[in-house]
N, C-alpha and C positions, 0 to 999 in steps of 0.2 A: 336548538333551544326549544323546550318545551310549553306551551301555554295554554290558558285553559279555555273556553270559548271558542268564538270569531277569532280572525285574525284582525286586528285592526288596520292594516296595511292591503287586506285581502293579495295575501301572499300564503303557500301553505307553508305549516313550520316548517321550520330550517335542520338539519339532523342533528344528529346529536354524536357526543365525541368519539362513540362505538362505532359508531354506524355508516359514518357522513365522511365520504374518500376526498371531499374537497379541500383545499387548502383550511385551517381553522384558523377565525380569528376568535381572544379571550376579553370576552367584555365581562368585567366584574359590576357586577350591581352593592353598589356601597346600599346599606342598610342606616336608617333614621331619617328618610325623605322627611320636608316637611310638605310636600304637597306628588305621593307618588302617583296617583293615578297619571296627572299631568305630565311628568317624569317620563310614565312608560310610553304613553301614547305621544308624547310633541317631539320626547328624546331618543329614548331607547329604540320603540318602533321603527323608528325615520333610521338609525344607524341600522338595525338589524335588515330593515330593508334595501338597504344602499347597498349593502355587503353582499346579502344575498344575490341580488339584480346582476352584480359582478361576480360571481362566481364564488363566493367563500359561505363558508359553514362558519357560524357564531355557535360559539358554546360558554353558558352566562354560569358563572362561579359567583360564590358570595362568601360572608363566612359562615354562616349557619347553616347554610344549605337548604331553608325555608320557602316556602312560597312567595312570591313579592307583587301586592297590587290584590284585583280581585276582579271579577269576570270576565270579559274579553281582553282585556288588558294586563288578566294575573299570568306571571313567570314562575314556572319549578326551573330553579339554575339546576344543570346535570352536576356541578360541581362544588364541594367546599372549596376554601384556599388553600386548605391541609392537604389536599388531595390534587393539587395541579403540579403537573411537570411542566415547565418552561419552555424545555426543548420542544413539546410538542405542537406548538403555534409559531402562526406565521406572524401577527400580531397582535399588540395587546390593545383594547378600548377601555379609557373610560370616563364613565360619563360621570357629569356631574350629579344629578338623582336628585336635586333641588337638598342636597343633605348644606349643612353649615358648614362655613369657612372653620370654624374652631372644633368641628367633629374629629372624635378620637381616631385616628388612624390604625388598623391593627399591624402590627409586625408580619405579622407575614406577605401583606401587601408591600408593604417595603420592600421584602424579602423579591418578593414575585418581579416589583417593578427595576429592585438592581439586578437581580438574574437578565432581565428580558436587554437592559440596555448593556450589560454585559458581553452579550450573546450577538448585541448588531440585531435585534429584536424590536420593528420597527413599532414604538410608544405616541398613543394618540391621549391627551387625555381635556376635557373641558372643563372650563372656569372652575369649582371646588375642588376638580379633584386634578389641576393641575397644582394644589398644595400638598399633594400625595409624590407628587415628581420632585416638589423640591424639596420635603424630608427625604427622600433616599435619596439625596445628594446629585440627581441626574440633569439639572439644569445650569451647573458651573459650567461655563464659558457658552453659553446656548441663550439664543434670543426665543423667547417666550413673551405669551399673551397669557394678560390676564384681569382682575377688575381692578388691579391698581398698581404702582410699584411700590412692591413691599418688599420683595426680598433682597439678600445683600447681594447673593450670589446671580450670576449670569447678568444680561441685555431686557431689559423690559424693553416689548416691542408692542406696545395696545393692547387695542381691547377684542380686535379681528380675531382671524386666525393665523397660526404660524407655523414652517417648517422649519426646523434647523437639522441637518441630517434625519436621523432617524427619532426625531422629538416630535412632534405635533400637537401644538397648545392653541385652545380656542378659550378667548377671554369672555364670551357671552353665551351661555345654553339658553335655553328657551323661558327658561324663569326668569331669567335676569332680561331678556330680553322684553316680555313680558312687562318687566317694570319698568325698562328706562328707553325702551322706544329703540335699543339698539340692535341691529342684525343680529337675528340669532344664528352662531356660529356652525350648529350640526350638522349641514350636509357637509359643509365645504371641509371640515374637521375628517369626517369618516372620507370622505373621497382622496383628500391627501396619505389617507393610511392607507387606502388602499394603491395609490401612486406609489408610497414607498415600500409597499411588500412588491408591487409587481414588478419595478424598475430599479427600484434603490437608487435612482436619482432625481435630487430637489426639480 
C-alpha cells in the first residue's frame, strides 16, 4: 500500500500487489469519510499495521482509485474495484472510514464481498461497513456485531467484535468509539482476520 509522507505507524510501506510475495490481504477504503484523517491514522493505520507485523501485504482498493487523506496519513489505493480479482487474496478488510450508515454502497463491492464469502474468503468488516455484509446477503444465519439490531436477517451479537466462520464484524471503530466511551473494536477485528486466514478455525 502506497502512502505519501511518514509512516504513521513507523513501519515502512507494505508492497504492493505486483511486487509483495506475501500473502495479501484487500482492504477497501470506502470514499465520503466524514472525518478521514482520523479514519486513516486511529483505523486504517492500526489494521495495516497489525497485518503487516504478521506477515501479510495489504493492498488498499477503492472505487476511484484517488488519493485518500493528505500528508503522512494520505493513501494512493494500488487498485480500483473494477480491477480486483477475488481469487487473488487471502482476505478481505473493511473498515469502517467514519463514512455513514446510509452511504451508497457501490455494486461492485457487493460483487467483491459475495465473490470472497463464496470462495471460503475469510470477511472482516467494522461498524458501517458491516452494512456492506448485510446488503450482499452474507450475514443470514451468522451472528454479527453491530451499533444496533437492525437487521432481519442473522444473530445480533453486540456492539464487540465477532467471529462466525469466516465473517468478522466489529460493532465499534474508533469514531464511534470516540463518541460513546465504547472499546474501539480495530485491533481485536484485524487479529481475528488474521486467525481466520491462518488457521480457518474460530
Amino acid at each position: 500500500m502506497r502512502r505519501g509522507g511518514s509512516q504513521a505507524s513507523n513501519r515502512p510501506p507494505t508492497g504492493t500487489a505486483e511486487t509483495d510475495n506475501r500473502p495479501k490481504v484487500l482492504l477497501v477504503l470506502r470514499e465520503g469519510s466524514s472525518d478521514v484523517q482520523f479514519a486513516l491514522g486511529r483505523e486504517v493505520g492500526v489494521m495495516v499495521a497489525t497485518l503487516d507485523a504478521s506477515g501479510f501485504a495489504v493492498v488498499a482498493a477503492s472505487v476511484s482509485g484517488r488519493p485518500v487523506g493528505t500528508g503522512a496519513l494520505r493513501i494512493r489505493p494500488e487498485l480500483k474495484l473494477a480491477e480486483i480479482r477475488v481469487a487473488d487474496f487471502a482476505g478481505l478488510l473493511l473498515p469502517s472510514m467514519a463514512v455513514g450508515l446510509a452511504a451508497p454502497i457501490p455494486k461492485k463491492l457487493i460483487e467483491i464481498v459475495r465473490k470472497a464469502a463464496a470462495g471460503k474468503i475469510p470477511l472482516a468488516a467494522q461498524h458501517g461497513s458491516v452494512v456492506v455484509l448485510q446488503r450482499a446477503g452474507v450475514l443470514k444465519k451468522k451472528r454479527y456485531a453491530f451499533e444496533r439490531r437492525v437487521f432481519a436477517e442473522g444473530t445480533y451479537a453486540g456492539t464487540g467484535v465477532v467471529r462466525d466462520g469466516n465473517i468478522i464484524t466489529s460493532g465499534t471503530c474508533p469514531y464511534r468509539a470516540r463518541d460513546t466511551g465504547r472499546p474501539d473494536g480495530t485491533v481485536a477485528l484485524t487479529r481475528l482476520l488474521i486467525r481466520a486466514i491462518s488457521c480457518g478455525s474460530p
